[in-house]
Backbone of each chain as ProteinMPNN parsed JSONL, in Angstrom:
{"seq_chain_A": "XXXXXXXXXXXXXXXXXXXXXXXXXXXXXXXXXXXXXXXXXXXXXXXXXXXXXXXXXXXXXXXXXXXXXXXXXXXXXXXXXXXXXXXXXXXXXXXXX", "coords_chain_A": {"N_chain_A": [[-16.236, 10.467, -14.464], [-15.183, 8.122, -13.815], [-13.151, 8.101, -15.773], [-11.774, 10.423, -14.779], [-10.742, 9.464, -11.656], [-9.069, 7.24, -12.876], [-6.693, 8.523, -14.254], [-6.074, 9.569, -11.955], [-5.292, 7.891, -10.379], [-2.798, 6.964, -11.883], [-1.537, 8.92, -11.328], [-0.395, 8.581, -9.128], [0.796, 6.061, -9.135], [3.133, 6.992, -10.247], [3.984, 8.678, -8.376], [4.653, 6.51, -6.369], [6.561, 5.123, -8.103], [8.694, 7.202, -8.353], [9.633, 7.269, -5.83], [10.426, 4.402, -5.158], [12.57, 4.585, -7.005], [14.207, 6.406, -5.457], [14.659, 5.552, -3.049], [15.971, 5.239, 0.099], [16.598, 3.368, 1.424], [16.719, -0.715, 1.812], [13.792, -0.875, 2.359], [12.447, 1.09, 1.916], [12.034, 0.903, -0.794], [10.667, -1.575, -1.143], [8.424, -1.198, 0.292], [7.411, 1.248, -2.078], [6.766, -0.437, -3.864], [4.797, -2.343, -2.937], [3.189, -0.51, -2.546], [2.692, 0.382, -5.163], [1.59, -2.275, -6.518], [-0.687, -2.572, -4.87], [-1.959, -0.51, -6.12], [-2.329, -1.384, -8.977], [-3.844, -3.366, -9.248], [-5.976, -1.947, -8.504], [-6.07, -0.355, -10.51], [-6.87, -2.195, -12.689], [-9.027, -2.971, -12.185], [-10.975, -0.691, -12.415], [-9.911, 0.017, -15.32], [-11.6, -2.3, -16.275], [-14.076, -1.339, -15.644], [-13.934, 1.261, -17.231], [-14.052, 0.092, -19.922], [-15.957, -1.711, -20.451], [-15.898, -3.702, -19.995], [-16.05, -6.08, -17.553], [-15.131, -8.446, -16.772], [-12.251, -8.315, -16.184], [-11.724, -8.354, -13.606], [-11.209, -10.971, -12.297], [-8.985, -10.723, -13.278], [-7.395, -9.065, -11.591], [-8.419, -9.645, -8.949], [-6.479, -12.381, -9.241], [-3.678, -10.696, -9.38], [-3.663, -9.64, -7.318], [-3.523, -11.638, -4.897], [-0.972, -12.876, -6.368], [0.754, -10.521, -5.366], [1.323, -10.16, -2.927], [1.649, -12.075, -1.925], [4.804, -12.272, -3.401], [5.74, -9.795, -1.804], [5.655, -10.905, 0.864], [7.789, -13.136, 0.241], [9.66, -11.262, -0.34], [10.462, -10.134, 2.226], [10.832, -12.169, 3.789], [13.267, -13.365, 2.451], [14.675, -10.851, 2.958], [15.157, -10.996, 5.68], [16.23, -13.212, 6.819], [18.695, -14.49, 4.781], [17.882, -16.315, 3.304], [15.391, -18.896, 1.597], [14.407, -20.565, 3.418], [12.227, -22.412, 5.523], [11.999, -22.074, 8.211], [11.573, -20.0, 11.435], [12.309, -16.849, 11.672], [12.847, -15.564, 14.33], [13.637, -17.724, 16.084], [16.123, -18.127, 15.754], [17.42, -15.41, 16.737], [17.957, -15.222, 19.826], [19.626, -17.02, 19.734], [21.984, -15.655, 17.966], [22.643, -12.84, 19.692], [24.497, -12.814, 22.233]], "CA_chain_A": [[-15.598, 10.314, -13.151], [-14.507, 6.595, -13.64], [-11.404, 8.209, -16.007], [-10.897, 10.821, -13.566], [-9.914, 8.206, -10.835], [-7.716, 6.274, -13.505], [-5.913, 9.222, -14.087], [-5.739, 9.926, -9.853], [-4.288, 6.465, -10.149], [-1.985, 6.99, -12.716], [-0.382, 9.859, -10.558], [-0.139, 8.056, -7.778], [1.095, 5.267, -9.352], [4.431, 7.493, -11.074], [5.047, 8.965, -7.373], [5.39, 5.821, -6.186], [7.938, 4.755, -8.888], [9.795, 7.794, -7.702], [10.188, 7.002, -3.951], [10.848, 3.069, -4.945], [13.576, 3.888, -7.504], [15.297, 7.568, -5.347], [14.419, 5.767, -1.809], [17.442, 5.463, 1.043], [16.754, 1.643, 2.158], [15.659, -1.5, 0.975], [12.398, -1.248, 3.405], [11.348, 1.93, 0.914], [11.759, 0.315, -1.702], [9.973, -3.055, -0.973], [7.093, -0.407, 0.543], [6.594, 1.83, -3.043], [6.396, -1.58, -4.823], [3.499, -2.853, -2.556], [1.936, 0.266, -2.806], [2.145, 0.181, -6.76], [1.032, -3.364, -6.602], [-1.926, -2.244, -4.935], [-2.434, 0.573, -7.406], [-2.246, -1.849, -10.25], [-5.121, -3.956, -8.654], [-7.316, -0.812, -8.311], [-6.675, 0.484, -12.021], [-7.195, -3.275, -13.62], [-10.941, -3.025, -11.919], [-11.307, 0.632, -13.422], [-9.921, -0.433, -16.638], [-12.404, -2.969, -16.842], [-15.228, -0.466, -16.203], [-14.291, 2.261, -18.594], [-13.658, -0.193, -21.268], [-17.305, -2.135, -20.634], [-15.673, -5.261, -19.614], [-15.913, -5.96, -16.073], [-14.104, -9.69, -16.684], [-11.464, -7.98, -16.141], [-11.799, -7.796, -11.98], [-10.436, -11.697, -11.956], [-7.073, -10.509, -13.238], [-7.316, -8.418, -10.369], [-7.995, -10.992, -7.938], [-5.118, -13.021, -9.355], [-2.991, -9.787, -9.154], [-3.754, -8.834, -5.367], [-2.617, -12.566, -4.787], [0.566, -12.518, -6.278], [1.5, -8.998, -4.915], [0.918, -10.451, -1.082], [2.817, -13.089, -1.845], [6.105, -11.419, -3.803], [5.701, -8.808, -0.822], [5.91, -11.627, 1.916], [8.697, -13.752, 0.106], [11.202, -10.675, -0.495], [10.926, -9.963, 3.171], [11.727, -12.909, 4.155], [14.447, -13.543, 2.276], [15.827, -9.804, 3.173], [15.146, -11.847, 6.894], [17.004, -14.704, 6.621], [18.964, -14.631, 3.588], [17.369, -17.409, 2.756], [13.744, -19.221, 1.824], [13.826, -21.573, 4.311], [10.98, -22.471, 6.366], [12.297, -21.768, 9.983], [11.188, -18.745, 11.696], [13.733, -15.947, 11.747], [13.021, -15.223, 15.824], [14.132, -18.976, 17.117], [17.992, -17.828, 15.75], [18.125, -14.42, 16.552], [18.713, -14.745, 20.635], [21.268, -17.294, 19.533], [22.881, -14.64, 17.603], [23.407, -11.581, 20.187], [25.528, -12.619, 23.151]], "C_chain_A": [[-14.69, 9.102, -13.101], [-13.231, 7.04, -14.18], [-10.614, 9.285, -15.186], [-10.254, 10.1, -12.485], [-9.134, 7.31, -11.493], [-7.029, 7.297, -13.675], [-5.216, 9.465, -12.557], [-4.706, 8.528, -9.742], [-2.846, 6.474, -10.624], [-1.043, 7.944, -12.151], [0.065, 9.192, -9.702], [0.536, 7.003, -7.868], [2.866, 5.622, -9.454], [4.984, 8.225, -9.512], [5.556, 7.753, -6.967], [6.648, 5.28, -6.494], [9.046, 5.997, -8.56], [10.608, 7.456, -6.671], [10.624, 5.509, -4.416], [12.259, 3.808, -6.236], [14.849, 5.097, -7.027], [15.598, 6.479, -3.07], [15.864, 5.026, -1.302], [17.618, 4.278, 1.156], [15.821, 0.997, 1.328], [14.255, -1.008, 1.509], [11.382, -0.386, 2.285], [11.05, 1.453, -0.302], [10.167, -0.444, -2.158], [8.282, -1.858, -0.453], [6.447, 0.157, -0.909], [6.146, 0.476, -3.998], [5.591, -2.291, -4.594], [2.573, -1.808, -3.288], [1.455, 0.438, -4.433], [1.507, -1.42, -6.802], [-0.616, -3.384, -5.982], [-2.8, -0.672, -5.565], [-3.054, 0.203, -8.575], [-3.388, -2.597, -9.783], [-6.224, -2.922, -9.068], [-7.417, -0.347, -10.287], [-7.282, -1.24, -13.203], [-8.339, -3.433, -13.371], [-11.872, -1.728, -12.612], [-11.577, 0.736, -14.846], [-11.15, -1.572, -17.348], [-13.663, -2.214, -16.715], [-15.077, 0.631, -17.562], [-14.024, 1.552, -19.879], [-14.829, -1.057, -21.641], [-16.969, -3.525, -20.623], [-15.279, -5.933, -18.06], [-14.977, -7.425, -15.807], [-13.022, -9.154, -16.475], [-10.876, -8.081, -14.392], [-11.325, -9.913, -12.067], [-9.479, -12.106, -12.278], [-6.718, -10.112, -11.995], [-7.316, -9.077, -8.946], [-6.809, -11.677, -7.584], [-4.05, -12.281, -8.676], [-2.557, -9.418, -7.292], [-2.858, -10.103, -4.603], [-1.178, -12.797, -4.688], [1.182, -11.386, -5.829], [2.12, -9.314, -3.476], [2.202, -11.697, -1.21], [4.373, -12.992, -2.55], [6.905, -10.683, -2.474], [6.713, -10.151, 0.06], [7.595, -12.688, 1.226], [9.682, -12.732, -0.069], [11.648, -10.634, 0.655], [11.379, -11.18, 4.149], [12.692, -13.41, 3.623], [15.543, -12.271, 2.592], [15.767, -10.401, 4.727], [15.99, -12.465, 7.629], [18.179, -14.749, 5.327], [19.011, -15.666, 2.956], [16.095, -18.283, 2.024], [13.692, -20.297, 2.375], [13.056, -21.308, 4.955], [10.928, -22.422, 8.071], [12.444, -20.194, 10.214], [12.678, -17.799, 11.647], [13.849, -15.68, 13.059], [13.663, -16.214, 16.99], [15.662, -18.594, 16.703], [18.48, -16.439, 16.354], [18.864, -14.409, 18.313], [19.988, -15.782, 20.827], [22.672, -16.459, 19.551], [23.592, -13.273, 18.646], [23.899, -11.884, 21.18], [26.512, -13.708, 21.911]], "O_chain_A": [[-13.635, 9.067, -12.468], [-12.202, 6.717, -13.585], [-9.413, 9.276, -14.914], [-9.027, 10.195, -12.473], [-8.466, 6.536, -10.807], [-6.149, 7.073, -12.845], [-4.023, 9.505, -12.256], [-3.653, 8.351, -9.129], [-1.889, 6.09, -9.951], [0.155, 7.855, -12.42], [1.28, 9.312, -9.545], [1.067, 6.666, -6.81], [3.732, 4.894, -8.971], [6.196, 8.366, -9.355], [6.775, 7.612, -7.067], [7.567, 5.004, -5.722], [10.238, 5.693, -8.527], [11.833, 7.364, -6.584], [11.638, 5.323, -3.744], [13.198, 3.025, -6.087], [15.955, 5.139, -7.565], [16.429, 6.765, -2.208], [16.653, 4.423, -2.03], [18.773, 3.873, 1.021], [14.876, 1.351, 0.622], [13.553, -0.708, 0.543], [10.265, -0.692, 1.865], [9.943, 1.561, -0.829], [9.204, -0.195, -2.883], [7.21, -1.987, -1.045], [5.295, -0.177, -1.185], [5.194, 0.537, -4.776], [5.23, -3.06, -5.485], [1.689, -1.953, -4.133], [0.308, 0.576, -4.859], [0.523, -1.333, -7.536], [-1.54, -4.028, -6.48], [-3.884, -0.12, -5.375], [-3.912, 0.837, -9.189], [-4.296, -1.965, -10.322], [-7.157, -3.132, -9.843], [-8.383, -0.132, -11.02], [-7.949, -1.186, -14.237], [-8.984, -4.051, -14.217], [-12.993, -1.75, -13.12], [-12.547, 1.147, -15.483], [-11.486, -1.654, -18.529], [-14.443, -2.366, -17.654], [-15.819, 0.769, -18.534], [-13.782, 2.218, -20.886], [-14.987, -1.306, -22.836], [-17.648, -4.402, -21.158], [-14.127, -6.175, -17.698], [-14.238, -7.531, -14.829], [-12.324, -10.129, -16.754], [-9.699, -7.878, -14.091], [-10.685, -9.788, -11.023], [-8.935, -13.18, -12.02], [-5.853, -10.688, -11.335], [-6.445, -9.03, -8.078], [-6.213, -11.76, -6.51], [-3.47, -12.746, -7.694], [-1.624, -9.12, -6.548], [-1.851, -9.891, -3.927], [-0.415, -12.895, -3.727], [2.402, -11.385, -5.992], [3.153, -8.832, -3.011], [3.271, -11.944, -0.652], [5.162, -13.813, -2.084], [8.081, -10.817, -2.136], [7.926, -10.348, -0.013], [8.481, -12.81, 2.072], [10.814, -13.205, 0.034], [12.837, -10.905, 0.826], [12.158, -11.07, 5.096], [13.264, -14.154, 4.419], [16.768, -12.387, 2.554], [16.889, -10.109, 5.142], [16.378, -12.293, 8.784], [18.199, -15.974, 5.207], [19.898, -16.021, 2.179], [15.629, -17.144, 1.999], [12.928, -21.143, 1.909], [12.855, -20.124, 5.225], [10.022, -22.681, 8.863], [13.095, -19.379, 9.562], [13.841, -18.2, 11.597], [15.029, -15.474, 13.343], [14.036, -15.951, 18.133], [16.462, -18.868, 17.597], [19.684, -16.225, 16.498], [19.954, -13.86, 18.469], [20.951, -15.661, 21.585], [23.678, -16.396, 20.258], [24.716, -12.803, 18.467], [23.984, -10.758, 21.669], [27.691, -13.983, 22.132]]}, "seq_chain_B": "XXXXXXXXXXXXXXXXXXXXXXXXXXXXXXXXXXXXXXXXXXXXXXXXXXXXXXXXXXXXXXXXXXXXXXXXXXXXXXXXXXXXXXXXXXXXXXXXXXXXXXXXXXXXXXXXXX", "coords_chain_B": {"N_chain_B": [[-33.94, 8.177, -9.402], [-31.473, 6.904, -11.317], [-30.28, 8.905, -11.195], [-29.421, 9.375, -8.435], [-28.151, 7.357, -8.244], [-25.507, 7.931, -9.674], [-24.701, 9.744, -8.258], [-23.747, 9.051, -5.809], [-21.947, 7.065, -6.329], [-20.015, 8.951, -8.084], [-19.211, 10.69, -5.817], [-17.964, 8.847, -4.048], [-15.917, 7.735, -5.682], [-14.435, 10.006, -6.084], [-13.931, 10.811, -3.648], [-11.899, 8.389, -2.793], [-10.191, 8.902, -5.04], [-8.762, 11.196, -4.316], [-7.831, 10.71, -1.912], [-6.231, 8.56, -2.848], [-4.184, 10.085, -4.345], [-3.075, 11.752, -2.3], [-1.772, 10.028, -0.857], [-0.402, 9.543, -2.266], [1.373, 12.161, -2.578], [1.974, 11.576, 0.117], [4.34, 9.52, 0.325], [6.386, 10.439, -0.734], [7.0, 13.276, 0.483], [7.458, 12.834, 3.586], [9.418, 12.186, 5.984], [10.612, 10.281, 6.972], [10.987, 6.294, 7.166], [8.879, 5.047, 8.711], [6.931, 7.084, 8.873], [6.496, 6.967, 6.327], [5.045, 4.525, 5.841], [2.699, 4.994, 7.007], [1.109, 6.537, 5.38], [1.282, 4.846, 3.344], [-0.323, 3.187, 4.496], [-3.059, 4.584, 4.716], [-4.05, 4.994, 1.969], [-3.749, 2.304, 0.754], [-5.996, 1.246, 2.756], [-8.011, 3.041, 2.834], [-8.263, 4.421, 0.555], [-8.237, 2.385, -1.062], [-10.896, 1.28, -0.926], [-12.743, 2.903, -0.959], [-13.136, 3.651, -3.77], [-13.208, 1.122, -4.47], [-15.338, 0.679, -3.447], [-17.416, 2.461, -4.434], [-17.229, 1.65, -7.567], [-18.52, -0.781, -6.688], [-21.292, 0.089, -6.402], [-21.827, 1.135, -9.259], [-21.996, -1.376, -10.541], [-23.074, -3.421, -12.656], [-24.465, -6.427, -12.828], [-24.996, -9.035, -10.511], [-23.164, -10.726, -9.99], [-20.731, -9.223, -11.085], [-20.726, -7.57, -8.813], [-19.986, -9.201, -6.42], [-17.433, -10.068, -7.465], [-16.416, -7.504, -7.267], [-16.678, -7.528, -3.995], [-14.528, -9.231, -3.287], [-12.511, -8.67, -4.126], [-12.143, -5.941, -2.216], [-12.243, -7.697, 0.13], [-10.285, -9.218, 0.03], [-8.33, -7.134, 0.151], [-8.296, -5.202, 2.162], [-7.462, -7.534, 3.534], [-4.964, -8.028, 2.807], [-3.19, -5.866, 3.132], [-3.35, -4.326, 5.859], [-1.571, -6.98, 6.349], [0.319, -7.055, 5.312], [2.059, -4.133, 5.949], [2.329, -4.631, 8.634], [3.88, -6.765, 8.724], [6.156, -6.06, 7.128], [6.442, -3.474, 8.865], [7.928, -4.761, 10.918], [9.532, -6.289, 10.046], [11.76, -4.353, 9.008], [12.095, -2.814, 12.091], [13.713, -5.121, 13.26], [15.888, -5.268, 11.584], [17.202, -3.44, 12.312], [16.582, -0.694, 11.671], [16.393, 2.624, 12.501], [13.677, 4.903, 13.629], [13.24, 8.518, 12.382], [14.176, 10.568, 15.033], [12.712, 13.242, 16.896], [14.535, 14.209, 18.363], [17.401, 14.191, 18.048], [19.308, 16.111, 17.37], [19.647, 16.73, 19.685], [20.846, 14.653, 21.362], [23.592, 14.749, 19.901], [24.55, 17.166, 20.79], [24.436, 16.357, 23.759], [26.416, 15.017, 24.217], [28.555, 16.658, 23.933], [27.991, 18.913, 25.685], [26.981, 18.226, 29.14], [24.298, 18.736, 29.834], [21.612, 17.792, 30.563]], "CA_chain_B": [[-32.96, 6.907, -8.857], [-30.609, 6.511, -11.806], [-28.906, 9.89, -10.618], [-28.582, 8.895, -7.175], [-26.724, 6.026, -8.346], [-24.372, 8.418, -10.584], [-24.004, 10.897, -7.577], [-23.157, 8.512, -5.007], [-20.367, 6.819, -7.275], [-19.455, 9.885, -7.979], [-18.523, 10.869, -4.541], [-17.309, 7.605, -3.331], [-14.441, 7.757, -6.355], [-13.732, 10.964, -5.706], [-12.89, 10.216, -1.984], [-11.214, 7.823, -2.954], [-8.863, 9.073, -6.044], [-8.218, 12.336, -3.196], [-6.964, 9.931, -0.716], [-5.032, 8.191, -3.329], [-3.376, 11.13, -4.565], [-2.346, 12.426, -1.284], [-1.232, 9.064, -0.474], [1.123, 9.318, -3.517], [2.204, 12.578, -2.454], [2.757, 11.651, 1.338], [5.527, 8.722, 0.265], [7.632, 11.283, -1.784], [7.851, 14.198, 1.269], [7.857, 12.351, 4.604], [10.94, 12.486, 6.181], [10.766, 8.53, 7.64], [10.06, 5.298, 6.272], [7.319, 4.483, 9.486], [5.503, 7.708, 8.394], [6.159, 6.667, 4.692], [4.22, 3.904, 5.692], [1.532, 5.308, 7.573], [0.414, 7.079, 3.953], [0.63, 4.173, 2.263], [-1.391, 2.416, 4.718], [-4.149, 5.47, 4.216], [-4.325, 4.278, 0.393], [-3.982, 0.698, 0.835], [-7.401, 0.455, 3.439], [-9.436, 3.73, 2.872], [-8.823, 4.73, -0.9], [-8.877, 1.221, -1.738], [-11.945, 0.845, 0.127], [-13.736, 3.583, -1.319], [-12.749, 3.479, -4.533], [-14.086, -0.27, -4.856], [-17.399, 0.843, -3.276], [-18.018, 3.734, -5.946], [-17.484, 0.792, -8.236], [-20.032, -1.493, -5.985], [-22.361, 1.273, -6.66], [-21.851, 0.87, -10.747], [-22.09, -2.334, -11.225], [-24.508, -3.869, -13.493], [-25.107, -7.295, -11.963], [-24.632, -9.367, -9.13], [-21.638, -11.307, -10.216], [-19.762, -8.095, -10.839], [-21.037, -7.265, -7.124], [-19.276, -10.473, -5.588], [-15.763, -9.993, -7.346], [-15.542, -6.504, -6.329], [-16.513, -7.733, -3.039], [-13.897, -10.5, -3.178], [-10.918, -7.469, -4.345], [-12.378, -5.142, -1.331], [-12.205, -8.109, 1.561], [-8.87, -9.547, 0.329], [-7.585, -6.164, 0.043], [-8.609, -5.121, 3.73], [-6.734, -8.136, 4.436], [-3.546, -7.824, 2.661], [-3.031, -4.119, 3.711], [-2.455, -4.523, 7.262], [-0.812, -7.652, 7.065], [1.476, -5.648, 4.781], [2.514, -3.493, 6.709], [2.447, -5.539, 10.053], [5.36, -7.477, 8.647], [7.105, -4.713, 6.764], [7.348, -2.688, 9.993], [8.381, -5.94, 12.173], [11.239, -6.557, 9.328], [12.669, -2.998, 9.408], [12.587, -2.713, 12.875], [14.865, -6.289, 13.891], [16.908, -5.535, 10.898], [17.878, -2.182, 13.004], [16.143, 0.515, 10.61], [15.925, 3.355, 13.687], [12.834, 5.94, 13.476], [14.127, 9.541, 12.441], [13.608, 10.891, 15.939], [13.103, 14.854, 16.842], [15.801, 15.263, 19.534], [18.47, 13.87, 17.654], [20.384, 16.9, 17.966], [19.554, 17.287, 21.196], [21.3, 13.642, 21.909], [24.772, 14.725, 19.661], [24.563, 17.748, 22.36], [24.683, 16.322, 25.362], [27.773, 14.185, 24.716], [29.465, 17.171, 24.416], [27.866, 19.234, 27.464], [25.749, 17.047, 29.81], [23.124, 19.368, 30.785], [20.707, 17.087, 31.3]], "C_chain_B": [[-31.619, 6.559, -9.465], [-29.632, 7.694, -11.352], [-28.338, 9.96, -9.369], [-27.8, 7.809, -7.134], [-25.345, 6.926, -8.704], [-24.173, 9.305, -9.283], [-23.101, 10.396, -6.388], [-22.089, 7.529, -5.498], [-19.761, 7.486, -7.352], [-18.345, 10.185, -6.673], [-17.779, 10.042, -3.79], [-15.718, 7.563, -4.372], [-14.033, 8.893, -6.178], [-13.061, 11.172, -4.376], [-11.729, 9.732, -2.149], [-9.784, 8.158, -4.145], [-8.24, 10.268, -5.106], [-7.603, 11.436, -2.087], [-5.71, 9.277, -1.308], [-4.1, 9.191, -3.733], [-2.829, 12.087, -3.602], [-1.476, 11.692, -0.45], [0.329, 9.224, -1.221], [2.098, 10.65, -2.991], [2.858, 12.089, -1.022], [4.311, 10.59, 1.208], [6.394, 9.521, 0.101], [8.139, 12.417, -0.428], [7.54, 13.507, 2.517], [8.881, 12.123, 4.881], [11.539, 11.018, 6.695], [10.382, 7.459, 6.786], [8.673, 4.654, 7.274], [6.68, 5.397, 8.985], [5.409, 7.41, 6.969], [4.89, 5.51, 5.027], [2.493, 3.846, 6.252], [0.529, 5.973, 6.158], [0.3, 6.518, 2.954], [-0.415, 3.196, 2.805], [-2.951, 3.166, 4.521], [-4.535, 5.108, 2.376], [-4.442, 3.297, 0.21], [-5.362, 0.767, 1.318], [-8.332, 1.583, 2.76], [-9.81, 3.964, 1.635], [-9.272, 3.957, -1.712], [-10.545, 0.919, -1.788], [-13.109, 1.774, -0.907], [-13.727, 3.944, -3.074], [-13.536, 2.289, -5.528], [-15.435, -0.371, -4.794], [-18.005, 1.874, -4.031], [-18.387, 2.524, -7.103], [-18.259, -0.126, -8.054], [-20.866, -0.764, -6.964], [-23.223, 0.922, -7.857], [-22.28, -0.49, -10.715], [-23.795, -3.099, -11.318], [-25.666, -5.033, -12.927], [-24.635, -8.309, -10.677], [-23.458, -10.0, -9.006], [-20.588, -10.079, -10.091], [-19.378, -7.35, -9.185], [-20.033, -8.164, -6.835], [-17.811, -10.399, -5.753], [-15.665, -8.696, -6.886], [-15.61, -6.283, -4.99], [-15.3, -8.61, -2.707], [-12.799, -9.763, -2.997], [-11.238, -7.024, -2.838], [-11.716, -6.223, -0.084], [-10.539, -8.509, 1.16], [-8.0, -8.099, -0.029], [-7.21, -5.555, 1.611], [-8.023, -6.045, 4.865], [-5.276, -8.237, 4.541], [-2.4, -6.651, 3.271], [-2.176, -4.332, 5.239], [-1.554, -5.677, 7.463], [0.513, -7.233, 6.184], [2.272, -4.978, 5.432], [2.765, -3.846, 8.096], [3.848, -6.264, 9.874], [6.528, -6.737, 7.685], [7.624, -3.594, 8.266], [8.074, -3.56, 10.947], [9.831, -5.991, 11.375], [12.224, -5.767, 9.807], [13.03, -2.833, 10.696], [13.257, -4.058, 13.881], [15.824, -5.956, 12.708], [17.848, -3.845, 11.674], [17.542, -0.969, 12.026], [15.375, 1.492, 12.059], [14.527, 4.284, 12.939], [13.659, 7.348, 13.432], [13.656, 10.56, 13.809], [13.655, 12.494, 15.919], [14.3, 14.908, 17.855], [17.12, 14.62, 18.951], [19.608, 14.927, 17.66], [20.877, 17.215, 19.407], [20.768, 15.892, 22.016], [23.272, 14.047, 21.698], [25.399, 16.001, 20.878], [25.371, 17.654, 23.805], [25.929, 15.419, 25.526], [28.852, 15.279, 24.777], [29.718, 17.958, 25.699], [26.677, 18.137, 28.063], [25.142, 18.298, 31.007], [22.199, 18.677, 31.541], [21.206, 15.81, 32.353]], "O_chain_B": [[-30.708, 6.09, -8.783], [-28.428, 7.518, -11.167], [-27.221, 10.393, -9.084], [-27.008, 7.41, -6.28], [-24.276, 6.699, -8.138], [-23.011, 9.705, -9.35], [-22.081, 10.959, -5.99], [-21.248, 7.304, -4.628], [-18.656, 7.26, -6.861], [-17.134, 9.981, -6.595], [-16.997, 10.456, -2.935], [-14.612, 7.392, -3.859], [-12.809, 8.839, -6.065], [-11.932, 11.596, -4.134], [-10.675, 10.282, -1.83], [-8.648, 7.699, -4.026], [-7.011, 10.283, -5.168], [-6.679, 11.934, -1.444], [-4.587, 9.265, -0.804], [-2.976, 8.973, -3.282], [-2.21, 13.091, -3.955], [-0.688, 12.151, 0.377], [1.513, 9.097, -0.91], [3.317, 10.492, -2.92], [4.081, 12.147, -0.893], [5.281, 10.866, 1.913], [7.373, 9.405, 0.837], [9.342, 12.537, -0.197], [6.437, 14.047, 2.431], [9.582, 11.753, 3.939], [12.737, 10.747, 6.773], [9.607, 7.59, 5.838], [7.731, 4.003, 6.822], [5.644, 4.99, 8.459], [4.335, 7.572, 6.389], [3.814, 5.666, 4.449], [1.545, 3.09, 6.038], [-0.688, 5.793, 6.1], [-0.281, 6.882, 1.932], [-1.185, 2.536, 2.107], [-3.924, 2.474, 4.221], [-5.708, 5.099, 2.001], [-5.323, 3.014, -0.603], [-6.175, 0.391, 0.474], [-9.339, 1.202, 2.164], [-10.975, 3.898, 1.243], [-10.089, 4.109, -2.62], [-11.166, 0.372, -2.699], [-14.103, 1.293, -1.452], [-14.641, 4.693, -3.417], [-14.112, 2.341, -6.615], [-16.312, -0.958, -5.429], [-19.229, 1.962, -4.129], [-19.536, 2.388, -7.521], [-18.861, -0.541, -9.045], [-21.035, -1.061, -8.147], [-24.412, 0.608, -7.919], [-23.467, -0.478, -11.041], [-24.842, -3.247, -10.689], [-26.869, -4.937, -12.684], [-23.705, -7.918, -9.972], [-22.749, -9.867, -8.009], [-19.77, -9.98, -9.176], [-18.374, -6.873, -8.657], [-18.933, -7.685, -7.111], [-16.999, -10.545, -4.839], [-14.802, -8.548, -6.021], [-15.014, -5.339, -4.472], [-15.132, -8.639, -1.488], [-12.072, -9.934, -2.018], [-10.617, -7.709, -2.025], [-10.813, -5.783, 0.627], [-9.635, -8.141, 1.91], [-6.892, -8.255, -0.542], [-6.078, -5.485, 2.091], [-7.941, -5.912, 6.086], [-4.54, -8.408, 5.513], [-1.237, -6.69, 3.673], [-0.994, -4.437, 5.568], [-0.801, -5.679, 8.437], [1.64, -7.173, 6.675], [3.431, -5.393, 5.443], [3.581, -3.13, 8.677], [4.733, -6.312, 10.729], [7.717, -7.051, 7.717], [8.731, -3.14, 8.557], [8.827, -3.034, 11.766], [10.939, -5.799, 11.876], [13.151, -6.017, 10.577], [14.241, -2.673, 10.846], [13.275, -3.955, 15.107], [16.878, -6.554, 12.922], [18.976, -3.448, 11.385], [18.51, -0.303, 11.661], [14.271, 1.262, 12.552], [14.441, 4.285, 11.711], [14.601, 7.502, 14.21], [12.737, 11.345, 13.574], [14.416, 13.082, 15.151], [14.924, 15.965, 17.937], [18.018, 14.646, 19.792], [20.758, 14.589, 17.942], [21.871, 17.668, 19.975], [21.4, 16.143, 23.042], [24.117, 13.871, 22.577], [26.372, 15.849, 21.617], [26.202, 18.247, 24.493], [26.415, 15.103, 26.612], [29.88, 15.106, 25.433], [30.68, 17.974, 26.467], [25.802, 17.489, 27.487], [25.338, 18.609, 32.181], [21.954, 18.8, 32.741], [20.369, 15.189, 33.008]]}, "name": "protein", "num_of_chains": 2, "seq": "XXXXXXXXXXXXXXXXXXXXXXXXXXXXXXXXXXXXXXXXXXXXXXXXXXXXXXXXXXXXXXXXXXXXXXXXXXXXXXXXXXXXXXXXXXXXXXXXXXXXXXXXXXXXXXXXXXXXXXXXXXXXXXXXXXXXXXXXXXXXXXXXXXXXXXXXXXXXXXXXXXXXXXXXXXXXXXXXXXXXXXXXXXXXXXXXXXXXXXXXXXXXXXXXXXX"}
């Protein structure tokens, strides 16, 4: 059962890469590349069961980490086009009249 | 006892790889990117979720317990805030919803029934 669900993964993993590399807008993008980022989490905890090495689950940790945080810094720089540290909502009712 | 361990793993990854794999297909035919994301939030919280607790199930000893508790809670947390600021982006950067009456709107500029 454990390589049946790495396989289930492994599909799920290759639609994603469809929709992130056919999709219309950034937003889909930046979405199939979370959702593979939390794909890749789930199969590096799998991988460490069917291979009899469970050390493997604080790559995974690491992994979930950096995903959250990639995630959160693209969108704010698609935001702002910037990485500064000032909110993006104190400029915007500057911006429309 | 040892097969009620193997049956209830069982069933808990199988939930879970069926949620993921319907997850995978809902990205590819949804016609929006909010419902795209409504199917990846169904894989992010529940397949994750159940998925990790099949693997609870398995595991040997208590350490192994604790990190795949550690994946499960910061997963449960990343998820929604995922998507909480993915849909906030899209919708100030002007990314509309694909609505149903959209024909109905190009329509009425030419007759104004309503």
């Amino acid at each position: 059962m454990l390589i049946a669900t790495t396989l289930a993964i492994f599909v799920a993993m290759i639609l994603a890469i469809i929709r992130g590399i056919t999709g219309p807008t950034l937003y889909d993008r930046i979405l199939a590349v979370n959702m593979f980022c939390t794909k890749t989490v789930l199969l590096i905890s799998l991988l460490g069961f069917v291979m009899g090495r469970p050390e493997f689950l604080d790559i995974a940790i690491v992994y979930a980490l950096i995903s959250f945080i990639s995630v959160i810094g693209v969108l704010r720089y698609s935001d702002t086009n910037q990485f500064k540290h000032t909110s993006a909502h104190d400029e915007l009712p500057k911006k429309e009249p | 006892m040892d097969i009620v361990i193997l049956v209830s793993s069982s069933l808990c990854l199988f939930i879970g790889s069926f949620l993921c794999v319907s997850g995978g297909i809902g990205i590819l035919r949804f016609p929006d990117f909010y419902t795209r994301m409504h199917a990846v939030g169904v894989t992010d919280t529940l397949g994750a979720g159940m998925i990790l607790i099949g693997l609870m199930i398995l595991s040997p000893d208590f350490l192994v317990f604790t990190k795949l508790m550690i994946v499960l809670l910061l997963t449960l947390l990343i998820g929604p805030t995922t998507s909480h600021v993915l849909a906030k982006a899209a919708f100030h950067n002007g990314l509309k919803p694909a609505l149903n009456n959209k024909p109905l709107k190009q329509s009425k500029t030419k007759e104004p029934t309503h």
